[in-house]
N, C-alpha and C positions, 0 to 999 in steps of 0.2 A: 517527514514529507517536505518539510521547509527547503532541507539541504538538496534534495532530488530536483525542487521545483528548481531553486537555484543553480543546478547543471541545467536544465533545462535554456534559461535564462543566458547561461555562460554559453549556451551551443553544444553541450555536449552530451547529448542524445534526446529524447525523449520519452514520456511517460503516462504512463493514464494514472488518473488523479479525481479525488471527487470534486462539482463541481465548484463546492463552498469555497475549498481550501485553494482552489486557480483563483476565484470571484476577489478573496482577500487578499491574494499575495502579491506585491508590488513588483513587479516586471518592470525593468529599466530599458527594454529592448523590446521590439513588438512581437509575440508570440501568436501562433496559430490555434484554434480552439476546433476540436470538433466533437460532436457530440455524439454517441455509441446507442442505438437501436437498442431501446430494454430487452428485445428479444436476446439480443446478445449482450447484456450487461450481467447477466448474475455469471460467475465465472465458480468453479470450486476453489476454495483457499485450502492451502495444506501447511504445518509446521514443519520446519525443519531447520535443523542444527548437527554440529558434529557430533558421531556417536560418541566419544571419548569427553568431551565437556556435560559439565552436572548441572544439573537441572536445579536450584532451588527449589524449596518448598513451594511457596509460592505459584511458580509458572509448573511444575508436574500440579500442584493441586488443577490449577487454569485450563490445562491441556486435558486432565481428568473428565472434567466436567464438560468439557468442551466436546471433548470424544460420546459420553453419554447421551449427550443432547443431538450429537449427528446420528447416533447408531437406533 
């Protein structure tokens, strides 16, 4: 998130961001804030990576459990 705020920061686009991590991060440049209606804040997240790269244990266990818990 650091490096995104920091495009942000350089001018080179924009991003939604939770509020904590805007509140902490040092802006050398004056940036715009606006704040997103709960109605429209929960969004669905989804994974995604190339088919052809491998999953560690690890992140297939993560994604396992993670599928369980949405299903």
């Amino acid at each position: 998130m650091e490096s995104i705020l920091n495009c942000v920061n350089a001018g080179l686009g924009f991003s939604i961001a939770p509020i904590s991590l805007v509140d902490s991060h040092k802006f050398d440049r004056p940036v715009s804030i606006y704040g997103i209606p709960e109605s429209h804040a929960n969004v669905q997240m989804i994974f995604v990576h190339r088919k052809e790269q491998h999953l560690d244990s690890a992140l297939q266990k993560f994604v396992t459990l993670t599928k369980r818990e949405v299903d």
